[in-house]
NUGUGU-659605 format. One record per atom (N, C-alpha, C): residue in three letters; x, y, z. Coordinates in steps of 0.05 Angstrom, whole numbers, plus 5000, padded with zeros to 4 digits. Example, Ala and Ser with C-alpha at 12.3 -4.5 7.8 and 13.67 -1.06 7.14 Angstrom:
Ala526448865156/Ala524649105156/Ala526449345156/Ser525749555142/Ser527349795143/Ser525850015157/
END
This chain:
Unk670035449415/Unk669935599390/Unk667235749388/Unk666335959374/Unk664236109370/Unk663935909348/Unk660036069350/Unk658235899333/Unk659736029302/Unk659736169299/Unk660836219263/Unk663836069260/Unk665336039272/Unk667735829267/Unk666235609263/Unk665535449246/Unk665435209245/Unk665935149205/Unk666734839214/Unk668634809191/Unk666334789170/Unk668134729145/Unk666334559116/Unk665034319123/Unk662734269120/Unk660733969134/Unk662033759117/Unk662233809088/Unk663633649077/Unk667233519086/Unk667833729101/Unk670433629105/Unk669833499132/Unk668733579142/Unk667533409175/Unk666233149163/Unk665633129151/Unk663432889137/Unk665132719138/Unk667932729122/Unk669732659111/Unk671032569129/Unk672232659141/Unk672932659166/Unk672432399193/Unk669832429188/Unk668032169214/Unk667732019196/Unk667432029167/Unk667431809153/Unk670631649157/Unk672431749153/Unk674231629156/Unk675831479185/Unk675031579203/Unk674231589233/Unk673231199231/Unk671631189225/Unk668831029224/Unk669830799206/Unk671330899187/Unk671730749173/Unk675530499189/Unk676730639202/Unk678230519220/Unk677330339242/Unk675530489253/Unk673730309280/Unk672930039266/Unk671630059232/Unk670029789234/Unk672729599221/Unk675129779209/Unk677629559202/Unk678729379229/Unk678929539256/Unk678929439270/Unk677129349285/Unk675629209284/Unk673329159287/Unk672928889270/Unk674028889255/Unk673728669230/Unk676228459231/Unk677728549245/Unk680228409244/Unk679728109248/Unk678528059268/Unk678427819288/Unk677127599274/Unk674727769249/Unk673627509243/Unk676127519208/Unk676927599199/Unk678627639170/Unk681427419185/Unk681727459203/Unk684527319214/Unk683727059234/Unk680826939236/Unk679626749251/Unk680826559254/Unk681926369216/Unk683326169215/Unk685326129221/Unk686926339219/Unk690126319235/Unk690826349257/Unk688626509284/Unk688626489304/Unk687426299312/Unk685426219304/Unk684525959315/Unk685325719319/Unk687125769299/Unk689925559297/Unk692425489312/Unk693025809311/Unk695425879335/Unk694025759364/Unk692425909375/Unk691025959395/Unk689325749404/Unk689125459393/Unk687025209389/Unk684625349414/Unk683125569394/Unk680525659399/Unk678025559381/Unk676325519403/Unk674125359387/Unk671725639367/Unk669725509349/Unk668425719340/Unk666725929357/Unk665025719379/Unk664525919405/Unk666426169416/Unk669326079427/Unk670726319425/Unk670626569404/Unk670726429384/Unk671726709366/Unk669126839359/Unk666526679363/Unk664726819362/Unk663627019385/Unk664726949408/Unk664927189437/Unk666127359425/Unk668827339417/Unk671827579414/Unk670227759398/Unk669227649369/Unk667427779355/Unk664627929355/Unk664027779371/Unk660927839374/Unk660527899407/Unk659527739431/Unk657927729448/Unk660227979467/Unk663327829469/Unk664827959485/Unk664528309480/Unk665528379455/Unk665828589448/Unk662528809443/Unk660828669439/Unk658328759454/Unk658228849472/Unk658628679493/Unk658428689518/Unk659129039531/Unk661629009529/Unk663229179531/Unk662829469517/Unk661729419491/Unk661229639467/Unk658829759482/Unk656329549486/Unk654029709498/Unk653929859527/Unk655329709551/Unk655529839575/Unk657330149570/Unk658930189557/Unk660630419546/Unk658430649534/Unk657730529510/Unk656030689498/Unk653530929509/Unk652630899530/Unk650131069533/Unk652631279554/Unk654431179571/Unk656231369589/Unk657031499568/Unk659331389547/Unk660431599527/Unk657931779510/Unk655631679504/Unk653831919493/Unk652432129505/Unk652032099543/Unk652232199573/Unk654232459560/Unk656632319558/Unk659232509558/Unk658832679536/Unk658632649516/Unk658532769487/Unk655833009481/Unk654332969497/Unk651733169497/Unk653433339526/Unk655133329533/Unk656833619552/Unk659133749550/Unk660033559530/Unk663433639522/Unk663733649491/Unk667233749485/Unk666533829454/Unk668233569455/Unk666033519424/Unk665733199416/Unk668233149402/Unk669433389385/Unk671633319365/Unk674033109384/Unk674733369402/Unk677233269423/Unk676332959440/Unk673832959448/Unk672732629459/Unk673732449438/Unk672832469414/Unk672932269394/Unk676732179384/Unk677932419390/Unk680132419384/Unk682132189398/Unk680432239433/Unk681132159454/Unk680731819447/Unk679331809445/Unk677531479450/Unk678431379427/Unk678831489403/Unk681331349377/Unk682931219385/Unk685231459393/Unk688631379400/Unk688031159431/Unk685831059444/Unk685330869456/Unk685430599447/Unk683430589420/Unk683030339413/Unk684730289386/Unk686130519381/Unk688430399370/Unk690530219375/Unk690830379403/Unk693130239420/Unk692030009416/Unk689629879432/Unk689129689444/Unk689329419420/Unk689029529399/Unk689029299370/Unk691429309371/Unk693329499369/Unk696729379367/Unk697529169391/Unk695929279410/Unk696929069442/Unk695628729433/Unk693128769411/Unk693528559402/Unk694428289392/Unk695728409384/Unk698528229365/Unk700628139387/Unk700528139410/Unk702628109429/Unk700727859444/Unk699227809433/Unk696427589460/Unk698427339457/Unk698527149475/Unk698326919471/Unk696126709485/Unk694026719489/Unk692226669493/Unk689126699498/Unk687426549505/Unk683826659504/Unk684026989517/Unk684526899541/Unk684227129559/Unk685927399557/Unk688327359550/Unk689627639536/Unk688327749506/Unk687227519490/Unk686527699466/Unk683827789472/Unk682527589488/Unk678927829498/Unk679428059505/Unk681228139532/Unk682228359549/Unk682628579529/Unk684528509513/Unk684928659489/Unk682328739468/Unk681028519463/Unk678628749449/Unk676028889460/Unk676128759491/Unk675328989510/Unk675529249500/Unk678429319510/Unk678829539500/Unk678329629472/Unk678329509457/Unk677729569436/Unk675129649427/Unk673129519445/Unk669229549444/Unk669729819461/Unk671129869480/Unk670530099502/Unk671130319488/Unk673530339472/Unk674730559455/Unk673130609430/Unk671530469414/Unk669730569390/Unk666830579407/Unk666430529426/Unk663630539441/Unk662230789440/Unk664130989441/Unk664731299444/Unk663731469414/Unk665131299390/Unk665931499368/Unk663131529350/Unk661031349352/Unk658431349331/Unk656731549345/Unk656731519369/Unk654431759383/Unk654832049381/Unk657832159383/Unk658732389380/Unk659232509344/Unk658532249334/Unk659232339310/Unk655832369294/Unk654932189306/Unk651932269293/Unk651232539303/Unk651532619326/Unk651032839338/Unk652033139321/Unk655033119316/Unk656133289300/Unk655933229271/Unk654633079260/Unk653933019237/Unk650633239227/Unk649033179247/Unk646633299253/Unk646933689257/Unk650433739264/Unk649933979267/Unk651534129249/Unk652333949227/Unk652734009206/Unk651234039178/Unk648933879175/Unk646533769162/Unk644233839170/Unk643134009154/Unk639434039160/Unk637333779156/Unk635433779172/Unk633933499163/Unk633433359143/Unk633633569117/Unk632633509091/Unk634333339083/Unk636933299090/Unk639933219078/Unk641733039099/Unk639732989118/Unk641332769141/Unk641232519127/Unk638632439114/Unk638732079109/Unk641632089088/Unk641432309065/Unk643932309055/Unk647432309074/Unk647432499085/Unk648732509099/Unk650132269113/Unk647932159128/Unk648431939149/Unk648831729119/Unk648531669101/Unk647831489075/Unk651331539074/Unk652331789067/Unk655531789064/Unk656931639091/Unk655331729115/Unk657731629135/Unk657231379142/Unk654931199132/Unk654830899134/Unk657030749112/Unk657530949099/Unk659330749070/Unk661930699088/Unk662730879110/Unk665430819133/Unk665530559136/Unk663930429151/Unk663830199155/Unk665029919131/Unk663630009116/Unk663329729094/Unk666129789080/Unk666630049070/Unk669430169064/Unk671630139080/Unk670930189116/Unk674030069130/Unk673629759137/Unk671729559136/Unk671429299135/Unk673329149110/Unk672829339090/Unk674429149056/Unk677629299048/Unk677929519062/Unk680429529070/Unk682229379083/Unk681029369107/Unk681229299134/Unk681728959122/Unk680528849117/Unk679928549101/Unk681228539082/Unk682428659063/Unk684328639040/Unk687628649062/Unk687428849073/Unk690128939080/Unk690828669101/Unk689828629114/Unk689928499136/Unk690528249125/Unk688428119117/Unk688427879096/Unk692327829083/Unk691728099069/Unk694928069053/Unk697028079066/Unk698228219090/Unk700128249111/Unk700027899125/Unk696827839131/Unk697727589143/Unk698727439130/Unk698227319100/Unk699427119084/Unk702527209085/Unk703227469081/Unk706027479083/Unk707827459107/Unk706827689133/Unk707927699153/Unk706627579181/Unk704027439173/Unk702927289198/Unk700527489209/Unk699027319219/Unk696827539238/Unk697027779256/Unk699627709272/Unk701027789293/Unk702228179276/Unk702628069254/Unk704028389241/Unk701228509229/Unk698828359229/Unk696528569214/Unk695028759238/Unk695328679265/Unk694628829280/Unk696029069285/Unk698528979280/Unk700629249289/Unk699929519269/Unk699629339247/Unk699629519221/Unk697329769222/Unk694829579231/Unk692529719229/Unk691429929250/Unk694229829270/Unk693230089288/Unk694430419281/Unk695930429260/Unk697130599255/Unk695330899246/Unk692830789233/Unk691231049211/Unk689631239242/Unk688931049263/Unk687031169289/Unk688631409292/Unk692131339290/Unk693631549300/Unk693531809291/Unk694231759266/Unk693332059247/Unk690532129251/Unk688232059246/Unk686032149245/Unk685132239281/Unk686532119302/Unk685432349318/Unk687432579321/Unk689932609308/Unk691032879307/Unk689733069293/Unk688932999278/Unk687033119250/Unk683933259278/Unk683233109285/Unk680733159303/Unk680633389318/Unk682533489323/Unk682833659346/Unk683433909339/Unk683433879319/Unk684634139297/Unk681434339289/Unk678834159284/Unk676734219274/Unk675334339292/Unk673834649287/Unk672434689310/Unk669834679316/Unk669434699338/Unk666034479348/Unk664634799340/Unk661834619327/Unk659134719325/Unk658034709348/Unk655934969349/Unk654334969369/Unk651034739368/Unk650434589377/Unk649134439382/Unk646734559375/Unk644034359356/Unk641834509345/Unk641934769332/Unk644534759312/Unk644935079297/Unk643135059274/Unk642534779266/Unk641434739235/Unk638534619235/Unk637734559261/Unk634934509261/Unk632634649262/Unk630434569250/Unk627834789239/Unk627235089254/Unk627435019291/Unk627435209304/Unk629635169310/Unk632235309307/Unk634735399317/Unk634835339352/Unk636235129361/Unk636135139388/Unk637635329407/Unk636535489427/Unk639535559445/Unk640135449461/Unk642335439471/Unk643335359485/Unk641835229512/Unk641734939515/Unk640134799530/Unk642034679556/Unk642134599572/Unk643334349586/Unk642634119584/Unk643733929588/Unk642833679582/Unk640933559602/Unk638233379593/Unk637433309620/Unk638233119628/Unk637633009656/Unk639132739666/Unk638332479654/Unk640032269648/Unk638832159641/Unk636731929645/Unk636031949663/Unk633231779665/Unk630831949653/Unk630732219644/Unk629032329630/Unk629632249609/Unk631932259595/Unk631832139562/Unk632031789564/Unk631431709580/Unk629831469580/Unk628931389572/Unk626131509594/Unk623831499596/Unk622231719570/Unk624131929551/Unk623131939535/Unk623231779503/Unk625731639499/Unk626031409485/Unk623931249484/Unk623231079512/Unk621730819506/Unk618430999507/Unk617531299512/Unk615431369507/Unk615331399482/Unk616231409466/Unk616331379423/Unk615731249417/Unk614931149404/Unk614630839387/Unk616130849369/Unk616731029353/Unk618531059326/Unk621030999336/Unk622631119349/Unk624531049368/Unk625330709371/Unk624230649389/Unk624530379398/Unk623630129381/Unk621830249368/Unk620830069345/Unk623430049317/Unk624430299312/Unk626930299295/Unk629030099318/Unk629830179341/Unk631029959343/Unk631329639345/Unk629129689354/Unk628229329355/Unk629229219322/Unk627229369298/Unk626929269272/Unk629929289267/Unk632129519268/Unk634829539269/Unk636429339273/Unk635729239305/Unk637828999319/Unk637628669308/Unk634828719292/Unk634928359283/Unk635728429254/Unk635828549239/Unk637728659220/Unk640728609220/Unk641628769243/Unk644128679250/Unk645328509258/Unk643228279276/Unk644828109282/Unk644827919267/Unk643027899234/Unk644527739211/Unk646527789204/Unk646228049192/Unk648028219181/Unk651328069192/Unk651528229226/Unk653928109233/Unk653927809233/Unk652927599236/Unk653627429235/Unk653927249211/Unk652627359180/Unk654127379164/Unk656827449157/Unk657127809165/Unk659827929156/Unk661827699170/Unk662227719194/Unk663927599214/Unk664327309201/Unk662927129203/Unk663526799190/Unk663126769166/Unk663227029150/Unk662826959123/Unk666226829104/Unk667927009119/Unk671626849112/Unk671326589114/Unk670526569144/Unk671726309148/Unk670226019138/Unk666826109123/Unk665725949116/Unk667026009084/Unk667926139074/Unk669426129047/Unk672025969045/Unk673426099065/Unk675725859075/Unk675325539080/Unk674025579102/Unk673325249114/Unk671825089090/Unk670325199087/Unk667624929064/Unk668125019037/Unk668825239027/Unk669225239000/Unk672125318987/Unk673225239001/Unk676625288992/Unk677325518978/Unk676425808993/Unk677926008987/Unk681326029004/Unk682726168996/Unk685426249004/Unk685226449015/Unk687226639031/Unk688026849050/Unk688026989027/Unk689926959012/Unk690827178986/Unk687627238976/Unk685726988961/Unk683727038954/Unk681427278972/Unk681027208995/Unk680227349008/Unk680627629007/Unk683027709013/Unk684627979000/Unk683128128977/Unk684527918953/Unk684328028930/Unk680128028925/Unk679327898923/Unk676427858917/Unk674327908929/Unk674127768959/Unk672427808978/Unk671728078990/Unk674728098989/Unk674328469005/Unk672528658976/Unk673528568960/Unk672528748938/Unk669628758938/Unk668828488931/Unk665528448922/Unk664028618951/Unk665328528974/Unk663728548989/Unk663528849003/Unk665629049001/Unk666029219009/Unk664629398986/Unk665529448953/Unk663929608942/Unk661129508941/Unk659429318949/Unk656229268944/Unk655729388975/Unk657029368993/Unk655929459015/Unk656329769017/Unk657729939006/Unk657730179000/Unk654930248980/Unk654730158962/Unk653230308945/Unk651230188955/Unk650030058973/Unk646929948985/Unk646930169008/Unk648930319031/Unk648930499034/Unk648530739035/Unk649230829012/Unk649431129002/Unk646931178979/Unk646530908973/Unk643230938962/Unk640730908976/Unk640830758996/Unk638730819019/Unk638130999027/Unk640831229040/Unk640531509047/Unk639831669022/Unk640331538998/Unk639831828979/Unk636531818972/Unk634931528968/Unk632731438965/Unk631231528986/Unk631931509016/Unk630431529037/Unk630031869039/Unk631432079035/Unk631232349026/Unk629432389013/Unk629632288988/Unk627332318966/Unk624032108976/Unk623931998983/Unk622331898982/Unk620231999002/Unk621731959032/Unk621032149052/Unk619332469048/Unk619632469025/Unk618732849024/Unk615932709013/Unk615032458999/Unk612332449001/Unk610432279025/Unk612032139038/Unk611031989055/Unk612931929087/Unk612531959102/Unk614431949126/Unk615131559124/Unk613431489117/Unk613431199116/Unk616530969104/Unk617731229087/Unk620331169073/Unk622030989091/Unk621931149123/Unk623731109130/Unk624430739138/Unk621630709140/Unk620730479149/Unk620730199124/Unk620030359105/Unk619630129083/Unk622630089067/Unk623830249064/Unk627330219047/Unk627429919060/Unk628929929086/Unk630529749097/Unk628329419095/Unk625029529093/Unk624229309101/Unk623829189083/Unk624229269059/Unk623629179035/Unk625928999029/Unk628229149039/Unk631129039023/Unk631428839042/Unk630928759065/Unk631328589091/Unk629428319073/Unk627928359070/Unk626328139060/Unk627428039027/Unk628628249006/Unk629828178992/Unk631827958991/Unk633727989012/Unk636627899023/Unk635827659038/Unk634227479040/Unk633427299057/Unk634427099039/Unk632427059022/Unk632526708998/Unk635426728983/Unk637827048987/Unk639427088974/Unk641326988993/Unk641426999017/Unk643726909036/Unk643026669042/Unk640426539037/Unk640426219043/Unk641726089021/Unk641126158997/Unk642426018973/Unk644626038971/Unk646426268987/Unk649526328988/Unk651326099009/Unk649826029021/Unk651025869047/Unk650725689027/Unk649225509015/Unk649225279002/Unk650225248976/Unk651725498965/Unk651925418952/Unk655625278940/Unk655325048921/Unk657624938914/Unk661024988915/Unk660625288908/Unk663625418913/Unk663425708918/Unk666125778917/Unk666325968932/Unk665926298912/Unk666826268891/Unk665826388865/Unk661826338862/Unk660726188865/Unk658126228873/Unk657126268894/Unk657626238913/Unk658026368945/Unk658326748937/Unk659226848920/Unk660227078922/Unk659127278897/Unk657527068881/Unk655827118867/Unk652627258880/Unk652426978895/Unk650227028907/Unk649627238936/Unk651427328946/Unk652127478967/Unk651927768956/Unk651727768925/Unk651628048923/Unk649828198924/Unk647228008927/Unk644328118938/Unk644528188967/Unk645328108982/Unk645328109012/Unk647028299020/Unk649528319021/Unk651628619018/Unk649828819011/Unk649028838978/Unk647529028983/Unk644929129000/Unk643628989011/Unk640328959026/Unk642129039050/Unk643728869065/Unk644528899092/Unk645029109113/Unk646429299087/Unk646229629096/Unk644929859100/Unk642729689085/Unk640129959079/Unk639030039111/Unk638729949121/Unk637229979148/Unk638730289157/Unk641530259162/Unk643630429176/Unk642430779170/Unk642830859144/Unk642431139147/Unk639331229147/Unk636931129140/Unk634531159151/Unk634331119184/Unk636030949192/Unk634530949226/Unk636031229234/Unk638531189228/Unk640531449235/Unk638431759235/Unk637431719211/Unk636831949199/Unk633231979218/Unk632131749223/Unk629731829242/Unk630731869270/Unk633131789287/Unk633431889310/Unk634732159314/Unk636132249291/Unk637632459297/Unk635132699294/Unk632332569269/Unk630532869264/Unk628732859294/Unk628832569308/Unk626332469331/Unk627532679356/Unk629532599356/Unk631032759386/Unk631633099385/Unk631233159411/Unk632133459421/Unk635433399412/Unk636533609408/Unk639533679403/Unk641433649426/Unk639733729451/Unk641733599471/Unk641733419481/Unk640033189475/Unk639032949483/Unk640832759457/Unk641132819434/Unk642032679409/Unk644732449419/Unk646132499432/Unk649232319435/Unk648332089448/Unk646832179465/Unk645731999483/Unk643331759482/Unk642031889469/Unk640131689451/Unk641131529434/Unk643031669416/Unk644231469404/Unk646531259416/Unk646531299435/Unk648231109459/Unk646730809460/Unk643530959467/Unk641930789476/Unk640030709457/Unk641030819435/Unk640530549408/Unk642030419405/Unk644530479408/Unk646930309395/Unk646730119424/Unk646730099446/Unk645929849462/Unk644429599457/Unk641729759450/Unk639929609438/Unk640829399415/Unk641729519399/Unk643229409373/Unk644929239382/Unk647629259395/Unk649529109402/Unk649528839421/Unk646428929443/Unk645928699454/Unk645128439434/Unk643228489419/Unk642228349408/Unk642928289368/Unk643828469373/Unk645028569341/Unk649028399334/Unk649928589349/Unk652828579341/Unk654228339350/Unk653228279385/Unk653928149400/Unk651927929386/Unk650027879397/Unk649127579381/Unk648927469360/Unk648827639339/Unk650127559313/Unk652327319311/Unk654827509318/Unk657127429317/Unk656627089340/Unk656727119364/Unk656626909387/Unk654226709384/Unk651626739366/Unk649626599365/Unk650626439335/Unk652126499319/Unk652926299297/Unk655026209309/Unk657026289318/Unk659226109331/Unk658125839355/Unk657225939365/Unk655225719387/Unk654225559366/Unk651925549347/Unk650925319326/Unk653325199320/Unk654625379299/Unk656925209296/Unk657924979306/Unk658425069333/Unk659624769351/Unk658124569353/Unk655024699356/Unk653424519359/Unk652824349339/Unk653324479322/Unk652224169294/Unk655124089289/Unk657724149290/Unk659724059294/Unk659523769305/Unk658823699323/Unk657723469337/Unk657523199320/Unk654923419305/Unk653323209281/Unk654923179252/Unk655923439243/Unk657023399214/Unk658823609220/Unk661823629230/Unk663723769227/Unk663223969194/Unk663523819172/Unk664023879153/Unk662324099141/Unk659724089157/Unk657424259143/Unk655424489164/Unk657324379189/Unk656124579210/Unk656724939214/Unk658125039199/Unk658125239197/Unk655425429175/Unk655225179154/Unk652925299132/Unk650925279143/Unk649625079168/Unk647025029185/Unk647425339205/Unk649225349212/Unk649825529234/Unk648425759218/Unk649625799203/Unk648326069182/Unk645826089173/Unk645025839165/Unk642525749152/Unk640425899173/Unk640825829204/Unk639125849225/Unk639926099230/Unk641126339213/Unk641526619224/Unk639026789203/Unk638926619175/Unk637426729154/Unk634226889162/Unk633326719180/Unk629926809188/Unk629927069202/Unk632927199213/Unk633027399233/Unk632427669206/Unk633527629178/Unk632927789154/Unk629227779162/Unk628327619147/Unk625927629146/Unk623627729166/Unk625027719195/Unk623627839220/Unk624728109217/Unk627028229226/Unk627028469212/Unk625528599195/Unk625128479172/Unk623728579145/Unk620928639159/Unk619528529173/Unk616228479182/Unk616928659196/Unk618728739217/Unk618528989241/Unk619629299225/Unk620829279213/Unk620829499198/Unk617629569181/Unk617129419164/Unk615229489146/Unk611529549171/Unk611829389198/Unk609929439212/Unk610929789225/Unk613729839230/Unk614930139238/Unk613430339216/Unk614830259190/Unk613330439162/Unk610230559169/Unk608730299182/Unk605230289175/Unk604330579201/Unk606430489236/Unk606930689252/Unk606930939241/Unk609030929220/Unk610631289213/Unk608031359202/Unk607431259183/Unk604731349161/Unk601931479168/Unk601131359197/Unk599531359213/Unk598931519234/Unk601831719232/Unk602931959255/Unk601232179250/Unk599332369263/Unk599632529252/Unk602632719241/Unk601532859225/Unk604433109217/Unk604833279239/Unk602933349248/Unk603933529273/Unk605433389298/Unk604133129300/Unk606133009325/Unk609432909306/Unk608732779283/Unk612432829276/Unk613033009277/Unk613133299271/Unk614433489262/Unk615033569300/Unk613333529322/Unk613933579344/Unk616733339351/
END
């Protein structure tokens, strides 16, 4: 398509928001449906913390830097479209497992097929959005997540109590389908159209140059480091947070549905979309914003998710969680929003490949697999209470976060202006 064809940003916004917001319903399935497969399937918590976490890492990060390779040379709409109707399939093939090794295989595919969709979409997000309006921007397309997680978690939740686990996968592969028909329809922007100096047309370099220019940043690598221990509370909250409502505090499937998805999906939206809107504004007096939002709220969310694990029921469990939902998300559209202003335009898919690695090794993947492993392990000692220890020992990963961000902040502040703005 020529550079003047390009669509409404808002309707593209809209668009990968909703994109994004399928990947994390599926994505979410495994831990919302834990108890009843774990049941079916007599899988231990270690397992479902791989399926959830380490396995689907695995898989998510080796994918990720090839598919953002790919996305800085091809038009991203039709890729993204591509790699949808993949990991759709692969969640309906779901529901057909009868055992460990057919349902991993299956969310293989499922890490390999969204591995693709966050790099190409930050990328086309960026060439829709001028700098001034990315933390916003990226602030709208973080709410995807927390938005297709409490969907994803209501619907799912509710289908299983009625028609079993086995029919919530089928169900949920259905929305990937429409939205990459929808994809292919929109036409691609030319790359660096909206940035300060208008880029032309570049080739991509190989990548061992965008490497080696990543880990030469500090801002860069330092956002991800502070990023990935973020996340890997984060996930290993989101993920065992059902089943520790279920198991120790006697929530229901229905409950879950009706309640859980709620609290937890609107606080994680609006901690979102106010990060990006704060980190905009704030940013125009200090570069430092970017650094202090998340590290402030990371350290907030600490004494709030320890007192949630302990506490009596499940109605105070959900009380107290509403500090942490909201804190948990802040990180997302500030880091978004420093890699997409840090990087060259034809380097952007790709870097963000090789953040999202970073992240998933230690973030997505150990999250999820590093509380399931405690789990078992204090299982040993007190069946009854080893899931809340398991958690207990995820809480300090908030507070280290919080310290590597707010030391990133002291970095940004300390830049000259001329080397950020380079």
């Amino acid at each position: 398509m020529s550079a003047d064809k390009v669509a409404n940003r808002w309707v593209v916004l809209a668009l990968l928001v909703s994109v994004y917001a399928v990947s994390a319903a599926d994505r979410q399935l495994i831990s919302v449906l834990a108890e009843p497969i774990r049941k079916e399937l007599h899988l231990s918590d270690t397992q479902l913390g791989m399926l959830s976490g380490m396995l689907f890492a695995i898989f998510y990060t080796i994918f990720g830097m090839p598919f953002g390779w790919l996305a800085d040379r091809v038009q991203r709409f039709r890729m993204i479209a591509g790699i949808c109707l993949f990991w759709s399939a692969c969640t309906a093939v779901t529901g057909f497992t009868v055992n460990f090794i057919q349902i991993a295989l299956a969310r293989v595919g499922v890490a390999v097929g969204e591995s693709g969709a966050s790099p190409a979409s930050y990328s086309l997000i960026s060439d829709h959005f001028p700098p001034e309006k990315r933390g916003t921007a990226f602030g709208v397309y973080s709410i995807g997540f927390p938005m297709g997680a409490a969907l994803g978690t209501a619907l799912a939740a509710w289908i299983a109590a009625h028609y079993g686990w086995r029919s919530a996968f089928f169900v949920m592969a259905l929305p990937g389908l429409l939205f990459a028909l929808l994809l292919v329809l929109i036409p691609h922007p030319r790359r660096g159209r909206l940035d300060a100096a208008p880029a032309t047309p570049v080739a991509a370099p190989p990548f061992a140059e965008v490497l080696r220019e990543f880990f030469a940043r500090p801002v860069l690598w330092m956002t991800a480091i502070a990023c990935a221990w973020i996340s890997l509370a984060s996930y290993g909250f989101l993920v065992w947070m059902p089943s520790l409502l279920m198991r120790t505090k006697g929530m229901t499937m229905m409950e879950i549905s009706s309640t859980y998805s709620v609290v937890s999906g609107i606080t994680q939206m609006a901690g979102a979309f106010a990060a990006g809107w704060l980190v905009d504004r704030w940013s125009r007096r200090t570069r430092s914003a970017y650094g202090l939002v998340p590290g402030i709220a990371c350290l907030i969310a600490a004494p709030f998710a320890l007192a949630a694990v302990w506490a009596p029921d499940w109605q105070s469990t959900l009380m107290l969680m509403f500090v942490p939902f909201l804190m948990m998300v802040t990180w997302y559209p500030p880091a978004l929003a420093v890699l997409q202003n840090e990087c060259r335009p034809e380097t952007r898919a790709l870097m963000s490949g090789l953040f999202l690695t970073i992240l998933g090794v230690i973030g997505t993947g150990g999250g999820p697999a590093l509380t399931g492993f405690l789990s078992d392990y204090f299982a040993a000692r007190d069946p009854a209470t080893s899931l809340q220890w398991s958690l207990t020992c995820i809480v300090p990963f908030f507070v280290l976060s919080g310290v590597c961000h707010l030391v990133n902040a002291w970095m940004m502040g300390r830049r000259p202006a001329a080397a950020a703005a380079a």
